[in-house]
N, C-alpha and C positions, 0 to 999 in steps of 0.2 A: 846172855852176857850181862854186863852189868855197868856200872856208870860211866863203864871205858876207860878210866883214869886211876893212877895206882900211884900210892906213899909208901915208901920205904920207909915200917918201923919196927918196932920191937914188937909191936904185937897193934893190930886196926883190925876191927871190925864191923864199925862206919864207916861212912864218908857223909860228907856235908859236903857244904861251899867251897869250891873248888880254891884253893889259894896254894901259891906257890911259895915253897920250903927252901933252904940252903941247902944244895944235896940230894934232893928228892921231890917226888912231885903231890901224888895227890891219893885220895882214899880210892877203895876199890870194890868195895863189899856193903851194902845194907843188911843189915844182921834187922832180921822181923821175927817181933811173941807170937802173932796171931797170922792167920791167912786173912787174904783180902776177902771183899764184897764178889759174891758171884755175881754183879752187876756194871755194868760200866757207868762213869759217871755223863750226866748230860749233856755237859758244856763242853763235852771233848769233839775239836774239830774231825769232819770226815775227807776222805779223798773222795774223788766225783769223774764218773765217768762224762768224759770231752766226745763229741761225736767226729767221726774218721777216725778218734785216736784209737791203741791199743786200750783195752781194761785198765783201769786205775787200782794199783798195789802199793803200797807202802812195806819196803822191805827194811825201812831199819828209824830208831830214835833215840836221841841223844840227851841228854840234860846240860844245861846252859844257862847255868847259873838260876835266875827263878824263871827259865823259858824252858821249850822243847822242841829240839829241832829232829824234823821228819824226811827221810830220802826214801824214793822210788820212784814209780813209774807212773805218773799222771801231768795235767795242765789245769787241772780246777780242783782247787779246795773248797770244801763249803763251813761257814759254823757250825753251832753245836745243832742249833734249832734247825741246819735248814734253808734257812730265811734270804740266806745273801751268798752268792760264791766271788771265787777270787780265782784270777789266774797266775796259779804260778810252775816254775818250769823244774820238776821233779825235786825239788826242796821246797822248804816252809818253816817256819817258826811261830810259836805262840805261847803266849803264858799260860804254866804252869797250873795256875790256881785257876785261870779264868775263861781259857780257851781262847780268847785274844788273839788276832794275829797280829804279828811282827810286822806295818804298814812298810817298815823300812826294807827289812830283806826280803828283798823279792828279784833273786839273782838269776839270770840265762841260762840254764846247764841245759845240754841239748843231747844227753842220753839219759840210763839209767843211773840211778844213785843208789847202792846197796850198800853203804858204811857211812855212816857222821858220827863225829867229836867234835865237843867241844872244850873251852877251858872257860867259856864265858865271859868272852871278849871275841874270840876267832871260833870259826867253825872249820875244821878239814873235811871234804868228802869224797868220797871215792866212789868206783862203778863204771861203766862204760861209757861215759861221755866223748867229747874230744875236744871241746870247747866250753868256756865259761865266759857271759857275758860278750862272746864274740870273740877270744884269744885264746890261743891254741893252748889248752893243758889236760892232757890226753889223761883221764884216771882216776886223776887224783888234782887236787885243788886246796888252794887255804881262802876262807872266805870273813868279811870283817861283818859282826850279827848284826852291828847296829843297822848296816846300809846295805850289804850282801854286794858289796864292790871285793873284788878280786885282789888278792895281796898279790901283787904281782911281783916283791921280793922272794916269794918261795915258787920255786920252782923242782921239781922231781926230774922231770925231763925224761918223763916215761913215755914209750914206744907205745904204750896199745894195753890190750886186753881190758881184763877185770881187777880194781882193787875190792875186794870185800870184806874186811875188816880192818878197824883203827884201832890203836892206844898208847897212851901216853905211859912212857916209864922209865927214869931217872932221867928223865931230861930228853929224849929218844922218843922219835914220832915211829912206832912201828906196824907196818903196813904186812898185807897180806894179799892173795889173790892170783889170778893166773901171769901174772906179771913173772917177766922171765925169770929171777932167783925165787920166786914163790915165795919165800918170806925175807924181808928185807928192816933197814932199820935208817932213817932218815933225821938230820935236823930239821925240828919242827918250825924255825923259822924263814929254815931257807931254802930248805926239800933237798939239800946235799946228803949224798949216802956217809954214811958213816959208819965206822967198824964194831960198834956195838954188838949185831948184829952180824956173822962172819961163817955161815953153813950152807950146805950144798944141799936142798932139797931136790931130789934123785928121782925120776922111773913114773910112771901111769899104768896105772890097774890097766888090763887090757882091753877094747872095745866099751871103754868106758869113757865118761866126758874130761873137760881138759885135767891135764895135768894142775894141780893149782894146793896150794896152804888155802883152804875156806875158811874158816874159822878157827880163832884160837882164844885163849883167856890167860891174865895171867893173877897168881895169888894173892892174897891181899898183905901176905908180910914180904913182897916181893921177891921172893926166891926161886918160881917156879911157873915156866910158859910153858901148857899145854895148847897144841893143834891137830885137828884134823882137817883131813881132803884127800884128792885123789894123790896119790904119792908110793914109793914103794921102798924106800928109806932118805935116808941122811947123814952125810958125811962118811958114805961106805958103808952104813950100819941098816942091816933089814930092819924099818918101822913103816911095815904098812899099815897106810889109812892115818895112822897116830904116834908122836912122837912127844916126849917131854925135855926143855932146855932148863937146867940150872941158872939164875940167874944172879950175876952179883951188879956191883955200882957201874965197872967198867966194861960189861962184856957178859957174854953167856958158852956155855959149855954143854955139851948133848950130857943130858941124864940115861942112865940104863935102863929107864921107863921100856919095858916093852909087853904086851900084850900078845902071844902067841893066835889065839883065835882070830886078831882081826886080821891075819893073813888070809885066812878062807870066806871064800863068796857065798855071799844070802845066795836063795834061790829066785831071786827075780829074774825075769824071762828079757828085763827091761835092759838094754846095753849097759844105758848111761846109769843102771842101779849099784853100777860093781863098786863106786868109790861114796861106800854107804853112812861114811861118817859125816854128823850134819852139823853138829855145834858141842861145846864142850862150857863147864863153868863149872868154878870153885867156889867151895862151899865160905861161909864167913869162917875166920878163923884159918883155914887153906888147909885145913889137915883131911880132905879129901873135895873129890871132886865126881861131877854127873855126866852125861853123854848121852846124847840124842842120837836116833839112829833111824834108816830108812831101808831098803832092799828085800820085801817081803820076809819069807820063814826063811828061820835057819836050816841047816842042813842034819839028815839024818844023826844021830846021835851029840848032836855041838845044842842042843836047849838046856839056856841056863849059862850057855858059855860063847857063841856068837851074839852078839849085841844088834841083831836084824831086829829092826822096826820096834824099838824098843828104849826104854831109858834105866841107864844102869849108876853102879855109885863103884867107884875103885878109891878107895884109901892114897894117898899121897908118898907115903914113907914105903910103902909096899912096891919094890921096883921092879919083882918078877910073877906078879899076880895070875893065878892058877886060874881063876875064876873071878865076878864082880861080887863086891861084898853084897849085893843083891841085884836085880836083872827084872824092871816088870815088861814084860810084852802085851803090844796091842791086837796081835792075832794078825799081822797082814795088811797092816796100816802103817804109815810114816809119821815119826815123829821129826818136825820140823827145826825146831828151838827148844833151850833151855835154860833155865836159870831158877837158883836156889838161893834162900831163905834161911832164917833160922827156924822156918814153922814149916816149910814147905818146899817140893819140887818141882816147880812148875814149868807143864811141856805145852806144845802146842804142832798139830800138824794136820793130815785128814783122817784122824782117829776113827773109830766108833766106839771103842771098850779100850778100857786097860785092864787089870789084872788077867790076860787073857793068854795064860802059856800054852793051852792045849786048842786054842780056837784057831782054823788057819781058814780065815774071811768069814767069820761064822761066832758066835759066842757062846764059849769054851765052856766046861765049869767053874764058876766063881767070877767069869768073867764081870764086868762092870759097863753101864753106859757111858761114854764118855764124847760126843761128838766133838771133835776140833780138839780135843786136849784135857788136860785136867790138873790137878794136884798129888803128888805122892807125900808119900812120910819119908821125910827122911832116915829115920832109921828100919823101920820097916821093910821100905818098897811097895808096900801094898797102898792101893789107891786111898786117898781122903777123900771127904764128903764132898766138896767144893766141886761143883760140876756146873760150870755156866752156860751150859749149852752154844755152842760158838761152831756153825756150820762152817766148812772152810772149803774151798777148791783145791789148794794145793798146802796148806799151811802159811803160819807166818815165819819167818828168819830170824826174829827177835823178842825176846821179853826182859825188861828193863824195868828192877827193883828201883826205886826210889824210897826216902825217908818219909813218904804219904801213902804210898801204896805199888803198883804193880801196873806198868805200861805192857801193850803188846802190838806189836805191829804187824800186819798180816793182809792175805787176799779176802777174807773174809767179811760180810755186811750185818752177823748179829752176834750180841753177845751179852746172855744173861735176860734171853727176851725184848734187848733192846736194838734198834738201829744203832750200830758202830761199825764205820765201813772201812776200813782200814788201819783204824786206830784205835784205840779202847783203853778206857782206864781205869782200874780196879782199886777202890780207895782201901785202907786200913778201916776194920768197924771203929 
């Protein structure tokens, strides 16, 4: 994903500081010459595992203005060195350039946190909590950066579940996740639904996990919301796993975006594998987009054209696409997150190889070493040199281009030879 926030223009291919427009809101895309440092930088805060607690994970981060705000699953964050931790309750913030923590926000959330935004003044977060600071707001939240006090003018008035993804777009706070319409579309200052948004996300792959819109992304000239998750179409219309909305000022309209292959199941033995779409992100410029994927090997004759365990590229204008304009597989590995560059494709999950079409848990020919993830070509598909070595347990949910380099959030403790336990940050050479 990417800075989470989106301007409606003729043509962006940045984003900077986030400032609000007449009409529109904000950039969407880092367009990058080079790939980052296969290193992390030192002064990036860590999560820290809390004794009784569950493992400390970091599923998702945000940019906020010259800060970075972190959601997931812990109670003690530590510095960059080490030296000194802090408690706080599944969010965090810290500068940017210095790893600094935010003294001020240090807000109550009392579940998980797998989505933050911000605009750089407020932060929204989402995930299974059901409280903030001690008052009921089940999901989803608006939080004020400087102090981490609760806007308690916005209110969603959600039931339960999961939100997992946020962003901002014409004005329009849009939420995602196992929440009962699965994709929904909110004013951002006062969590009221609003008709922006107006689709029926339909059906659940079968013995597979919840029903939900996981992830979605939308283009950077604002015309176009990809998602995926578990689902089985929309508005009447068969889009399993993935579906594409047209986007204008007032409203959005189902695209004829369909992919035939992603109706049939990998072969993972694993239930909850069946709903194997895991993140989606468009390229700068929006004239195509990439797709991370999990559910072991494809199926007899579908290599090349099922997106199991693998990262692919589909063109944008292309509405009944035969195949991906390229397909690289990791042989039997998940890839967890995505997001693209103008230099690079960078994945992240419990990899071991990429270019590995004919390796099924084993390394194919041609295959590549890649532990936790790696970088592709964009036009190629075949792996780049960039390989930071980044052991992972399950993967991480997010990688977040910024105008200095390449954040990633994840279960994992190294990266590029270095301690980075949840967080990691890959500058620009």
């Amino acid at each position: 994903m990417k800075c989470k926030t989106l301007v409606r223009l003729a043509a962006a291919a940045t984003c900077g500081m986030l400032a609000v427009g007449a009409g529109g809101a904000y950039g969407s895309n880092y367009a990058q010459d080079t790939v980052v440092n296969a290193t992390s930088e030192r002064w990036v805060p860590h999560v820290a595992d809390t004794p009784g607690e569950p493992k400390a994970v970091a599923n998702t981060i945000a940019e906020a203005g010259s800060q970075m705000v972190v959601g997931g699953r812990f109670k003690t964050v530590q510095n960059g060195s080490r030296s000194t931790q802090y408690s706080r309750s599944n969010v965090f913030a810290f500068d940017a350039a210095t790893g600094a923590l935010n003294e001020g926000f240090a807000p109550n959330v009392d579940g998980v946190v797998w989505s933050t935004l911000s605009d750089g003044t407020s932060v929204w977060i989402g995930g299974t909590f059901r409280n903030v600071n001690g008052t009921a707001r089940a999901t989803l939240a608006k939080l004020d950066l400087a102090t981490g006090q609760l806007d308690t003018a916005f209110n969603a008035r959600l039931k339960g579940g999961r939100v997992s993804d946020l962003e901002l777009v014409d004005g329009q706070l849009i939420v995602a996740g196992t929440i009962r319409s699965r994709l929904m579309s909110v004013d951002p200052n006062t969590g009221a639904v609003t008709d922006y948004i107006q689709h029926t996300v339909e059906g659940k792959l079968p013995n597979s996990d919840a029903a939900q819109v996981f992830k979605f992304d939308v283009s950077d000239d604002g015309q176009h919301l990809a998602a995926v998750g578990n689902f089985t179409g929309i508005d009447g219309q068969a889009r399993p796993r993935m579906f594409m909305l047209d986007l204008a000022p007032t409203g959005s309209t189902l695209s004829s975006w369909n992919y035939e292959p992603n109706g049939i199941n990998c072969t993972s033995p694993r239930a909850n594998a069946q709903a194997y779409l895991q993140d989606v992100d468009f390229a700068p410029g929006s004239s195509w987009f990439a797709v991370a994927a999990f559910g072991f090997m494809y199926q007899n004759g579908q290599r090349g054209l099922q997106l199991c365990d693998s990262v692919s590229r589909f063109e944008t204008d292309n509405l009944d696409p035969v195949s991906p304009t390229w397909i690289n597989y990791s042989g039997g590995d998940s890839l967890k997150s995505v997001a693209v560059t103008g230099a690079a494709v960078y994945v992240q999950g419990h990899s071991r190889w990429l270019d590995n079409p004919f390796g099924v848990d084993f390394a194919g020919p041609g295959a590549v070493s890649r532990l936790g993830g790696g970088a592709v070509d964009p036009n190629t598909g075949m792996a780049l040199d960039w390989n930071p070595v980044m052991p992972q347990q399950s993967g991480g949910f997010q990688i977040l281009p910024t105008s200095e380099g390449v954040w990633f959030a994840t279960d994992g403790t190294r990266f590029g030879g270095r301690y980075a336990r949840g967080i990691r940050f890959a500058a620009l050479p």
